[in-house]
C-alpha positions in Angstrom: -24.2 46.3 -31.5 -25.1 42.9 -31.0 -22.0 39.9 -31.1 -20.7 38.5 -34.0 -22.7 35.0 -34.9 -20.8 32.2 -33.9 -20.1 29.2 -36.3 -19.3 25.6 -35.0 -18.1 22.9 -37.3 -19.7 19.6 -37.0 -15.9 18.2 -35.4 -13.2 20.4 -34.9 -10.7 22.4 -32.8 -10.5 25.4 -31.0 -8.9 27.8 -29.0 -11.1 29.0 -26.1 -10.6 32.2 -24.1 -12.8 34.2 -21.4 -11.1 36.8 -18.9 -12.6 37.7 -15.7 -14.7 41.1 -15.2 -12.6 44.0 -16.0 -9.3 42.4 -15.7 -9.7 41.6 -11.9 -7.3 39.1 -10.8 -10.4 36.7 -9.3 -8.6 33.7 -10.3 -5.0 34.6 -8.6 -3.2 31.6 -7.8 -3.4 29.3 -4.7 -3.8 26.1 -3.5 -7.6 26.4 -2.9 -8.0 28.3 -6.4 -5.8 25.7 -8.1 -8.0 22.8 -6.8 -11.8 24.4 -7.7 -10.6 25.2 -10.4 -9.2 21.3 -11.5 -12.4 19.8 -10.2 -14.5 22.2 -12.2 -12.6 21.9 -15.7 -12.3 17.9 -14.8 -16.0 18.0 -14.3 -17.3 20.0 -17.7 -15.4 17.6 -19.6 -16.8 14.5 -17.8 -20.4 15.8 -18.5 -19.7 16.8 -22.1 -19.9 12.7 -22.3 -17.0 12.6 -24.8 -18.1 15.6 -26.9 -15.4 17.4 -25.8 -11.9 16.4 -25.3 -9.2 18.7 -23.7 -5.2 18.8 -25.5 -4.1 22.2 -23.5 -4.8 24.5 -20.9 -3.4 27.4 -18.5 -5.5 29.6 -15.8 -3.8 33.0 -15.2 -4.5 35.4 -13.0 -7.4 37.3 -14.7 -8.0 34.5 -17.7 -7.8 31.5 -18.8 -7.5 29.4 -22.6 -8.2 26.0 -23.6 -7.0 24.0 -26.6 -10.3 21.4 -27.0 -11.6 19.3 -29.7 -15.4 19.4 -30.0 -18.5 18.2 -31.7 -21.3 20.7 -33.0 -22.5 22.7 -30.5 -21.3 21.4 -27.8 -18.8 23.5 -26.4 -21.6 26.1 -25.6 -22.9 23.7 -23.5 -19.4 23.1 -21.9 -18.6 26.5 -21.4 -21.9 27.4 -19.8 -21.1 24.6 -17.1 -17.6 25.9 -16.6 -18.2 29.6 -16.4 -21.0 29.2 -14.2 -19.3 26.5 -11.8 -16.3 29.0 -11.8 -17.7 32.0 -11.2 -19.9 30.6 -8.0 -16.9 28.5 -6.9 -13.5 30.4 -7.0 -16.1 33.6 -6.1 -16.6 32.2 -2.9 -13.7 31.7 -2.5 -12.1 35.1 -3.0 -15.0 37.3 -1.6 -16.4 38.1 -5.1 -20.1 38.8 -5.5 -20.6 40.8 -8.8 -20.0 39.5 -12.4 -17.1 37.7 -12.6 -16.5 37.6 -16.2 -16.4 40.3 -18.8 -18.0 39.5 -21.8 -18.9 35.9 -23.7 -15.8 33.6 -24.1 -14.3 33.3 -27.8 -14.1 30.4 -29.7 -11.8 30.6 -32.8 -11.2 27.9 -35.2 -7.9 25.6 -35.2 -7.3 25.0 -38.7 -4.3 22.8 -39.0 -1.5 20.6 -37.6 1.2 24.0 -37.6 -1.5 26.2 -36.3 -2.4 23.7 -33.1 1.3 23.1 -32.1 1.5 27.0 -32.4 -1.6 27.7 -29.9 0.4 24.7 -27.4 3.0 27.4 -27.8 0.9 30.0 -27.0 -0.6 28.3 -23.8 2.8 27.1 -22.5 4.0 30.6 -23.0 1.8 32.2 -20.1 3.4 33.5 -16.7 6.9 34.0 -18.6 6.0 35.7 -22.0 4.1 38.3 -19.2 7.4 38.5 -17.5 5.6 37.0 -14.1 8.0 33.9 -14.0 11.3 32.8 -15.7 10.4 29.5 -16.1 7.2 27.9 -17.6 7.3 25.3 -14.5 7.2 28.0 -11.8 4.0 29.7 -12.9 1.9 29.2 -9.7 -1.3 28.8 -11.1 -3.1 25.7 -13.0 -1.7 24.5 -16.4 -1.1 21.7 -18.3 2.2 21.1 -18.4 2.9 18.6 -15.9 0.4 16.5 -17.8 1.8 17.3 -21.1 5.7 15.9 -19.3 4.0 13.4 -16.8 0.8 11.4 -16.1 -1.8 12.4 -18.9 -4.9 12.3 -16.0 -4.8 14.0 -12.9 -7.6 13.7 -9.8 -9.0 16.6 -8.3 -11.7 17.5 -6.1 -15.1 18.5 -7.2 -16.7 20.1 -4.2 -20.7 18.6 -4.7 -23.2 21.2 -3.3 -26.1 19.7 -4.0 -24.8 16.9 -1.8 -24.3 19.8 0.6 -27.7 21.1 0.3 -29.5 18.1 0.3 -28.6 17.5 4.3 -29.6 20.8 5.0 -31.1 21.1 8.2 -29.8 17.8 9.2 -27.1 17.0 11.8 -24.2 16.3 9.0 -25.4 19.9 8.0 -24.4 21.9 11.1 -21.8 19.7 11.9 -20.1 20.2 8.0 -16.7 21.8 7.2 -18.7 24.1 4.5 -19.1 24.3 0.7 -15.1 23.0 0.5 -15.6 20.4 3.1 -14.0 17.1 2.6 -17.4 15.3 3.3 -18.5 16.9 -0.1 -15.7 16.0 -2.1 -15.5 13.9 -4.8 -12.4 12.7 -6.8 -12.7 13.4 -10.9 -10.5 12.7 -13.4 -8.8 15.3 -15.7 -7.1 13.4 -19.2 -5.0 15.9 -21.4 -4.9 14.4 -24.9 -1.9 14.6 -27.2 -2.3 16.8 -30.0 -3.8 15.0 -33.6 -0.4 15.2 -35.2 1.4 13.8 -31.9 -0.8 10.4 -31.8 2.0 8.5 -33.6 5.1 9.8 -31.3 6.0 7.7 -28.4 5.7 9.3 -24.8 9.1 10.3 -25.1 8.5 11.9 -28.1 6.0 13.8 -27.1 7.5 14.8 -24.0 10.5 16.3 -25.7 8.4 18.0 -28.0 6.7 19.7 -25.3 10.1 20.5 -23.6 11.7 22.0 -27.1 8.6 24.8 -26.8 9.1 25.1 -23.6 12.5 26.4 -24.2 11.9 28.4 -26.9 10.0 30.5 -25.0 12.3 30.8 -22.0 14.7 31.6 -24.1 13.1 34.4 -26.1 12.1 35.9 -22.3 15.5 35.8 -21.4 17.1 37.7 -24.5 14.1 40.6 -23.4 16.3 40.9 -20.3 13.2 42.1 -18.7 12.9 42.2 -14.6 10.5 39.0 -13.7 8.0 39.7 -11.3 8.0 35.6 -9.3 5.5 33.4 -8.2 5.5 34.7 -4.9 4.6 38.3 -5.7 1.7 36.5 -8.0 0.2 34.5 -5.0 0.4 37.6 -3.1 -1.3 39.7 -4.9 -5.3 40.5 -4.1 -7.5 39.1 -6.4 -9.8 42.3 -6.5 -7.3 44.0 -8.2 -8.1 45.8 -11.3 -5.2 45.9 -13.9 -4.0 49.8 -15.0 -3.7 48.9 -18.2 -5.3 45.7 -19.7 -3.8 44.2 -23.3 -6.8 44.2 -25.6 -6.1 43.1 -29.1 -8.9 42.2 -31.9 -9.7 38.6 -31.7 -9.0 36.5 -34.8 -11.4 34.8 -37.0 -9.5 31.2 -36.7 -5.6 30.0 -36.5 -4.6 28.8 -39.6 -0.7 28.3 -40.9 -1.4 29.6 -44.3 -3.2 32.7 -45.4 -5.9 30.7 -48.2 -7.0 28.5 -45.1 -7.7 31.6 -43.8 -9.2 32.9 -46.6 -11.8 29.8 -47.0 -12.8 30.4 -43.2 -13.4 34.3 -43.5 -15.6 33.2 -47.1 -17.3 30.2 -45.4 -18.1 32.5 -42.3 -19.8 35.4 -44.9 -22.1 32.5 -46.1 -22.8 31.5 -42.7 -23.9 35.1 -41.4 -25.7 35.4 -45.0 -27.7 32.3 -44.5 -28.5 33.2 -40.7 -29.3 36.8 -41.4 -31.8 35.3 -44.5 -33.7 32.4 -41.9 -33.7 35.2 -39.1 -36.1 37.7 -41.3 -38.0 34.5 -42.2 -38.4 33.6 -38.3 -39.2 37.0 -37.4 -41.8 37.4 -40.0 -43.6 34.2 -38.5 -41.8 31.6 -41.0 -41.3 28.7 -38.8 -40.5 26.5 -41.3 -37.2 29.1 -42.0 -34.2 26.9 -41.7 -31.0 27.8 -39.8 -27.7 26.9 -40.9 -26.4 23.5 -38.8 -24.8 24.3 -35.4 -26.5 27.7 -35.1 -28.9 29.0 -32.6 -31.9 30.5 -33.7 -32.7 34.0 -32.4 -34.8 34.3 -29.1 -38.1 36.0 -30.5 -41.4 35.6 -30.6 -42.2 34.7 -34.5 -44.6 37.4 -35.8 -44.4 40.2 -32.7 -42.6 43.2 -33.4 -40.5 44.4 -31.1 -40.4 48.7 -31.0 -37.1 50.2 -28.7 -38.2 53.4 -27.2 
């Protein structure tokens, strides 16, 4: 069974997740991870050229979500640069050769002011909600929150090889540090943007805001009275490891605060697939002049040739 069509707004937010190849913890925190990984995001936002802009993110051990505000079709272009520049990157670094992530990211819908303050929530949860830390602050790995209660950018490294491989065979070549080599590295500029309905708070505001989920989580870890497994046991662990038992939970169609919003997404996505399905046969049949619904990618076929699975 094929994957369910995606359908992008012409502006809007979502709530982006991918998780690495069978729950392997390939992007275990460290200091080397945490930096690749910074350069990287920093970098597929700077060549989205404004089309996307980032309010949220966390990187856990095996996963990672974003909070982003996008334009059309953009964020496929976005994510294709980030996966890709992860999965070669923080590979190399931990020894992984194989696929490094399980299936296509998701992309689901942010409907509402409620709804985007609850997915900040959600992202600020990570490390103690999994009873990995006590505190949000002490999660080892990359997040937003010092961002969201400091400095909004951040400069990280973004580790250029095709500078690298352009003095191949040169004397700078042999005598480089490598694909992480400071000679290659160039400083890029990560900006976290306050959520829509935050815009009109002051920095202290905001900040406080931030802290008041902040502690609502802790506290909801601590009446769990659960044992907490700590940042050093994180960083310690190998990131080959494949997970006994991985969470899997349907994804949602969109985040929404009431159930009619939802509604109206779940109709307008029936109307999508319908249209799709309709200029698809058209296509198929040789009809260039079919006409896909906006933000949609037509399928990848030869108009006019059967296809026949043995």
């Amino acid at each position: 069974m094929g994957w369910p069509l995606r359908m992008f707004q012409e502006e809007g937010y979502y709530f982006v997740t991918s998780r690495c190849y069978q729950g392997r913890l390939l992007l275990r925190p460290s200091a080397e991870v945490n930096e690749v990984v910074g350069g990287v995001l920093a970098k597929a936002v700077q060549q989205s050229g404004g089309n996307v802009r980032l309010h949220a993110f966390t990187f856990a051990s095996n996963h990672f979500h974003l909070l982003v505000w996008t334009r059309g079709v953009e964020l496929a272009a976005f994510m294709q640069y980030l996966r890709a520049n992860l999965s070669k990157k923080v590979g190399r670094l931990v020894d992984w050769r194989g696929g490094f992530w399980e299936r296509r990211y998701s992309a689901e819908p942010v409907l509402d002011d409620t709804a985007l303050v609850g997915r900040l929530r959600y992202v600020l949860a990570h490390g103690v909600k999994e009873g990995l830390v006590e505190r949000s602050a002490e999660w080892p790995g990359l997040t937003c929150l010092a961002q969201l209660l400091g400095p909004a950018r951040r400069v990280f490294q973004w580790f250029n090889w095709t500078k690298r491989w352009s003095k191949r065979g040169s004397e700078d070549w042999a005598a480089g540090e490598g694909r992480f080599g400071e000679e290659i590295a160039e400083p890029v500029e990560l900006e976290v943007a306050p959520l829509p309905c935050w815009e009109g708070l002051g920095e202290e505001e905001r900040q406080r805001a931030v802290r008041g989920l902040v502690e609502e989580v802790e506290a909801e870890a601590r009446a769990r009275n659960t044992t907490v497994l700590g940042a050093r046991a994180v960083r310690a662990q190998h990131p080959h490891t494949r997970p006994e038992h991985l969470k899997r939970s349907p994804r949602p169609l969109g985040h929404a605060s009431t159930r009619q919003a939802l509604k109206q997404l779940r109709e307008q996505y029936r109307a999508f697939v319908a249209a799709f399905r309709e200029a698809a046969a058209r296509w198929r049949r040789g009809d260039l002049s079919a006409s896909f619904p906006l933000f949609s990618f037509p399928p990848r076929v030869v108009p006019g040739r059967v296809t026949r699975i043995l």
